[in-house]
C-alpha positions as CSV (number, residue, x, y, z in Angstrom):
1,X,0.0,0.0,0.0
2,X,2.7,2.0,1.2
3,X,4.9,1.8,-2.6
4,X,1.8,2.5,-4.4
5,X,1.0,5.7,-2.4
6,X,4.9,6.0,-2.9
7,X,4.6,5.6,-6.6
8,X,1.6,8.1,-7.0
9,X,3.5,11.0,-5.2
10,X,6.5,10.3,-7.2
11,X,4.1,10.5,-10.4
12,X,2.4,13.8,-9.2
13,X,5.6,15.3,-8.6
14,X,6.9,14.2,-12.2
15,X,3.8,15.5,-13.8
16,X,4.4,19.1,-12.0
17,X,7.3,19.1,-12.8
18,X,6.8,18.5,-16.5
19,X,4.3,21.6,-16.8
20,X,6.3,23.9,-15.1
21,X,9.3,22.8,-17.1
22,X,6.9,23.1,-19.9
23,X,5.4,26.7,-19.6
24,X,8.8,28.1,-18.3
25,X,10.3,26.9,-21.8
26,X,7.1,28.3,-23.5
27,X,7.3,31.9,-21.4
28,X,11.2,31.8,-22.7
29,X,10.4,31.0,-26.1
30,X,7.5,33.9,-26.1
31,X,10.0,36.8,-24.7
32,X,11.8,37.5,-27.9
33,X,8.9,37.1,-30.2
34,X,7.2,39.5,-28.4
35,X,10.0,41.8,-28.1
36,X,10.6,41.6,-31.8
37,X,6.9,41.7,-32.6
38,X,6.4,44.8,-30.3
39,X,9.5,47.2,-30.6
40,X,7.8,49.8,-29.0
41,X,6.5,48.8,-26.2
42,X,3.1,49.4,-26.8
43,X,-0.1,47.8,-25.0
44,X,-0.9,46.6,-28.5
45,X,1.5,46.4,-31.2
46,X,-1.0,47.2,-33.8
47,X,-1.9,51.0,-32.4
48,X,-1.0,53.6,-30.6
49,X,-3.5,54.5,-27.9
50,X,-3.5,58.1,-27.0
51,X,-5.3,59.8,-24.1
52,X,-6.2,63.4,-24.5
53,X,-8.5,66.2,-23.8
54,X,-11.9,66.8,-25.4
55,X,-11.9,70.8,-24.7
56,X,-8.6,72.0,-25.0
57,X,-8.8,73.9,-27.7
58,X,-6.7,74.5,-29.8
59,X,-4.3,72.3,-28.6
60,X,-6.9,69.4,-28.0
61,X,-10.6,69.2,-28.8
62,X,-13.5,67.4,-30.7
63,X,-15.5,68.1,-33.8
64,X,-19.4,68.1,-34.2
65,X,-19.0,64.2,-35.1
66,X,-16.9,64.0,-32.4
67,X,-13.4,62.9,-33.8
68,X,-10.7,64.8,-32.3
69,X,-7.9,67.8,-34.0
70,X,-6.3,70.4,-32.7
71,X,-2.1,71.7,-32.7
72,X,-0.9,68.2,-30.5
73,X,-3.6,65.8,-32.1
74,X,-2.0,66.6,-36.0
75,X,1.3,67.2,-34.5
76,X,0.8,63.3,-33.0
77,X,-0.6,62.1,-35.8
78,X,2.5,63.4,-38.1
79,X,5.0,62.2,-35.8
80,X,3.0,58.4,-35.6
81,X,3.0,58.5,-39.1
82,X,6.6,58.4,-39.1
83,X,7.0,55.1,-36.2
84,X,5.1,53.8,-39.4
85,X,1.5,54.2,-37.9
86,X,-1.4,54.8,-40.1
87,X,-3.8,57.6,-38.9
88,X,-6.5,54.6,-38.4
89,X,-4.2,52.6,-36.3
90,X,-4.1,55.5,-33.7
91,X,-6.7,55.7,-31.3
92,X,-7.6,58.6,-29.4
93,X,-9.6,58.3,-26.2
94,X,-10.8,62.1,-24.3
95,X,-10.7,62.0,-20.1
96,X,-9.8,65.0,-17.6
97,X,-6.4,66.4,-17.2
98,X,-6.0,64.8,-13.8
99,X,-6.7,61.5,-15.1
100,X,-4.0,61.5,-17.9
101,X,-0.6,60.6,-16.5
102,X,-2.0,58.1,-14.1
103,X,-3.7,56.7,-17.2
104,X,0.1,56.2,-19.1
105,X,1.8,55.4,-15.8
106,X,-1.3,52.7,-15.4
107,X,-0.7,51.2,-18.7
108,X,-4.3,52.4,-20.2
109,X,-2.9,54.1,-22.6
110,X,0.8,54.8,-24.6
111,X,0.5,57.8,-24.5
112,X,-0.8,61.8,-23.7
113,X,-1.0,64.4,-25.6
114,X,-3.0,67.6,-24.2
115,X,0.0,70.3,-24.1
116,X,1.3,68.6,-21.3
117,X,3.8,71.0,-19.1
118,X,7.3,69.0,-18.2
119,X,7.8,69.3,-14.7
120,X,10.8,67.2,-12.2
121,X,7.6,66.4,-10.3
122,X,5.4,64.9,-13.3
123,X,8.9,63.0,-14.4
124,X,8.5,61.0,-10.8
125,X,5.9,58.9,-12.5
126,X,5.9,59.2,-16.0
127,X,8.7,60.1,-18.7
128,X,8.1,62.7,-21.5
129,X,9.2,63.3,-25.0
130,X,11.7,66.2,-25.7
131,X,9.6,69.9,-25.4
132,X,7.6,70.8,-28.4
133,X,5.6,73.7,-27.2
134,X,6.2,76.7,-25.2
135,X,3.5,79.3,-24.0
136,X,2.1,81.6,-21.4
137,X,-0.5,80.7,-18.3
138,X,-3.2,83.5,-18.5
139,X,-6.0,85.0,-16.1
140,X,-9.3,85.5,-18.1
141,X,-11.9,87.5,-16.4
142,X,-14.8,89.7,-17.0
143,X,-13.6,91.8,-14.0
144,X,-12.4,95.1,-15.3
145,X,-10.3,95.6,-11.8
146,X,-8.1,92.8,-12.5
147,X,-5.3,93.9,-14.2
148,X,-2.4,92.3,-12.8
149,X,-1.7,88.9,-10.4
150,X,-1.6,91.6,-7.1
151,X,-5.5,92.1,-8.0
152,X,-6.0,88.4,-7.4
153,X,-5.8,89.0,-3.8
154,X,-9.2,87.8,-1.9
155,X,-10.7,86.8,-5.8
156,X,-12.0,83.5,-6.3
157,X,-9.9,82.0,-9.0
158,X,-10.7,78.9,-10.8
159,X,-7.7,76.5,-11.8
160,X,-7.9,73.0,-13.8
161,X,-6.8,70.2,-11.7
162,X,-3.8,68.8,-12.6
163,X,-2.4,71.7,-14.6
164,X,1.2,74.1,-14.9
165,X,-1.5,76.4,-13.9
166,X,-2.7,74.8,-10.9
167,X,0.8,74.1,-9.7
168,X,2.0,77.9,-10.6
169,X,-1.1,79.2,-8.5
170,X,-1.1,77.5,-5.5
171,X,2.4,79.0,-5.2
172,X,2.4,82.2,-6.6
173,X,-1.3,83.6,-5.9
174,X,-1.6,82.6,-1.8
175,X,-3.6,85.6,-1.7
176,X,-6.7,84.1,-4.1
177,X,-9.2,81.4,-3.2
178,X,-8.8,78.6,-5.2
179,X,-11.3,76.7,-7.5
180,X,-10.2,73.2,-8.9
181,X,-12.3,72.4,-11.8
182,X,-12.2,69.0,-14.2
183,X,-11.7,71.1,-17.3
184,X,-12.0,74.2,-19.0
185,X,-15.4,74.0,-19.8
186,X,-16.6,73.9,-16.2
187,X,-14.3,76.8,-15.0
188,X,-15.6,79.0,-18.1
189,X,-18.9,78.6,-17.1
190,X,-18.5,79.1,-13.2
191,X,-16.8,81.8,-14.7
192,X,-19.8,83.0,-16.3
193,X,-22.3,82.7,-14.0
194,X,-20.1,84.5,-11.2
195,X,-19.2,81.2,-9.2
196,X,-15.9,82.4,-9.8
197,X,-13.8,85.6,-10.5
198,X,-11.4,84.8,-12.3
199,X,-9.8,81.6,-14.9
200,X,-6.4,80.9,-14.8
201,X,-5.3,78.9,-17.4
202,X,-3.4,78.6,-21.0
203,X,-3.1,81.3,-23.5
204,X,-4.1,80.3,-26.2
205,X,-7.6,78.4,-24.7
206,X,-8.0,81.8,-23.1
207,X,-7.8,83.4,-26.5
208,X,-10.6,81.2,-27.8
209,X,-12.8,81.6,-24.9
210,X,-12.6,85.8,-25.0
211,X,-13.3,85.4,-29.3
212,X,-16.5,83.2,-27.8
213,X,-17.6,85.2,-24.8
214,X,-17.1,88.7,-25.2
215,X,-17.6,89.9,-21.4
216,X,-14.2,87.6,-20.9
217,X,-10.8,89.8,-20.9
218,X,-7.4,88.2,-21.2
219,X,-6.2,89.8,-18.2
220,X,-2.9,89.0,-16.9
221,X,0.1,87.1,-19.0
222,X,3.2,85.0,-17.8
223,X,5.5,83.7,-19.5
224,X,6.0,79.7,-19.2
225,X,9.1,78.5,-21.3
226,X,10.5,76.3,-18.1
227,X,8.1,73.7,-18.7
228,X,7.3,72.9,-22.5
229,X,4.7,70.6,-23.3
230,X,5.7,66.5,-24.4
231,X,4.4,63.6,-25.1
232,X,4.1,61.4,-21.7
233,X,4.8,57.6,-22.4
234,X,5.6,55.0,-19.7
235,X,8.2,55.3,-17.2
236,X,11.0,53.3,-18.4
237,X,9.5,53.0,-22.2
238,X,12.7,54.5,-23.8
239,X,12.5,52.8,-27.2
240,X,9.0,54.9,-27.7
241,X,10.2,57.8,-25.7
242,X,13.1,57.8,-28.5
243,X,10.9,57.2,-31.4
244,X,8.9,60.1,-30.7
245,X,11.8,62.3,-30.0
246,X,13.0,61.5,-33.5
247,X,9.6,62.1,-35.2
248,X,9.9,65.0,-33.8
249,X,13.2,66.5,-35.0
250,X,12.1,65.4,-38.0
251,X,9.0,67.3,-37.8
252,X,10.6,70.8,-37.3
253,X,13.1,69.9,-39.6
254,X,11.4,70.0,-42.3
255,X,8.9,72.6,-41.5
256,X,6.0,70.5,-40.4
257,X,5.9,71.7,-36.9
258,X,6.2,75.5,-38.5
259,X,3.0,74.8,-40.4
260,X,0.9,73.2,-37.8
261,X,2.0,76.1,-35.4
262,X,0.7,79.0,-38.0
263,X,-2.2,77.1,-38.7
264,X,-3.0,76.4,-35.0
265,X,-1.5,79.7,-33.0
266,X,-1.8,82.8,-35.9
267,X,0.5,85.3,-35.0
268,X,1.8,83.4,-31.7
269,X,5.3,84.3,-31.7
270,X,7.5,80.8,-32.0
271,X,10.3,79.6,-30.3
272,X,14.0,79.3,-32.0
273,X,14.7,75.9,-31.4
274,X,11.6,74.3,-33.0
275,X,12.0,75.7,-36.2
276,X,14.2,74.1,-39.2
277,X,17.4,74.7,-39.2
278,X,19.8,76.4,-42.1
């Protein structure tokens, strides 16, 4: 009794054995095929998935039918087409600003592009592309007495969660009451209906909103050139981190970033060191 109990344990411990053996040889045999399959690193090999904003305009936004353009979504696409992506094979899914780098970091999506500021802090969790955009944070009001960030003392100023602006606030303007909104739109219309005093966000969104709502005044402008906007991929994902960088060079090389920045940004002045080169 004792040798066939024996014998069965032996035979358990063989057959164990022999799967583990099995699927460590199989898990071996995968790792290469998928690294050669899947150069980039993506979460499929076959697209590029791209979280972004739906009211960032211009950088970010959608049409009537709901597909999305703006300055970063054609800039992307240009630069994907380059990795050897097709415009179908990227995929571009709208959420909140907040929501964004988590989202990469997480693995949801390869990428973010929403003029996404560079910042030591941001870099903790995510890695970015080389800067492709520079720009100003703006106040937007309908309050004639605001003139300057001084006036912002006691005001009730509305920020985007998330943002440059956000982070620039809370450090700069301790005299204002802060308002975190989702996005734009929500601020804009606090904004509107007096919840709010104030908007402090990008220039050329703020731009947009005053051509849309009269009553609104660009008020107050500062410069922002510390933190240009990339593309956020993984942390550690340097093989797509580098592949974008060289779409990129590429892309104000030969004038393409030029173009997408007059067509985007009219008379916005344009940084040296994204335009082509003699």
């Amino acid at each position: 009794m004792r040798l066939i109990e024996t014998f069965k344990l032996r035979l358990a411990r063989a057959r164990v054995a022999t799967v583990a053996v099995a699927l460590a040889a199989l898990a071996g045999a995968a790792m290469p095929i998928h690294a050669q399959d899947n150069p980039l690193g993506l979460i499929d090999p076959a697209v590029i998935s791209v979280g972004t904003m739906g009211d960032a305009k211009p950088y970010a936004f959608t049409t009537a039918d709901g597909s999305f353009t703006g300055f970063d979504i054609e800039l992307f696409l240009n630069v994907a087409e380059r990795l050897g992506f097709k415009r179908e094979q990227v995929v571009f899914t709208g959420q909140e600003f907040s929501a964004l780098m988590p989202s990469v970091a997480n693995s949801r999506f390869d990428v973010a592009a929403a003029a996404i500021g560079t910042t030591d802090k941001r870099k903790e969790t995510v890695d970015f592309s080389d800067g492709y955009l520079a720009g100003f944070l703006t106040v937007l009001t309908p309050d004639a007495g605001i003139t300057d960030a001084a006036a912002l003392k006691g005001k009730r100023l509305g920020v985007v969660q998330g943002t440059l602006q956000e982070i620039y606030a809370e450090k700069n303007f301790t005299g204002a009451d802060l308002v975190k909104f989702p996005d734009n739109n929500s601020a804009v219309s606090a904004l509107n209906n007096g919840t709010v005093d104030a908007h402090f966000l990008d220039y050329e969104a703020a731009k947009d909103y005053s051509t849309r709502y009269p009553e609104l005044k660009v008020a107050v402008n500062i410069p922002s050139f510390d933190a240009p906007a990339g593309f956020v991929v993984r942390k550690g994902n340097d093989a797509l981190r580098e592949a974008l960088n060289k779409g990129l060079r590429e892309a104000m090389q030969d004038g393409t970033w030029k173009k997408l920045h007059e067509k985007w940004f009219p008379g916005t002045p344009m940084p040296d060191a994204y335009l082509p080169k003699p």
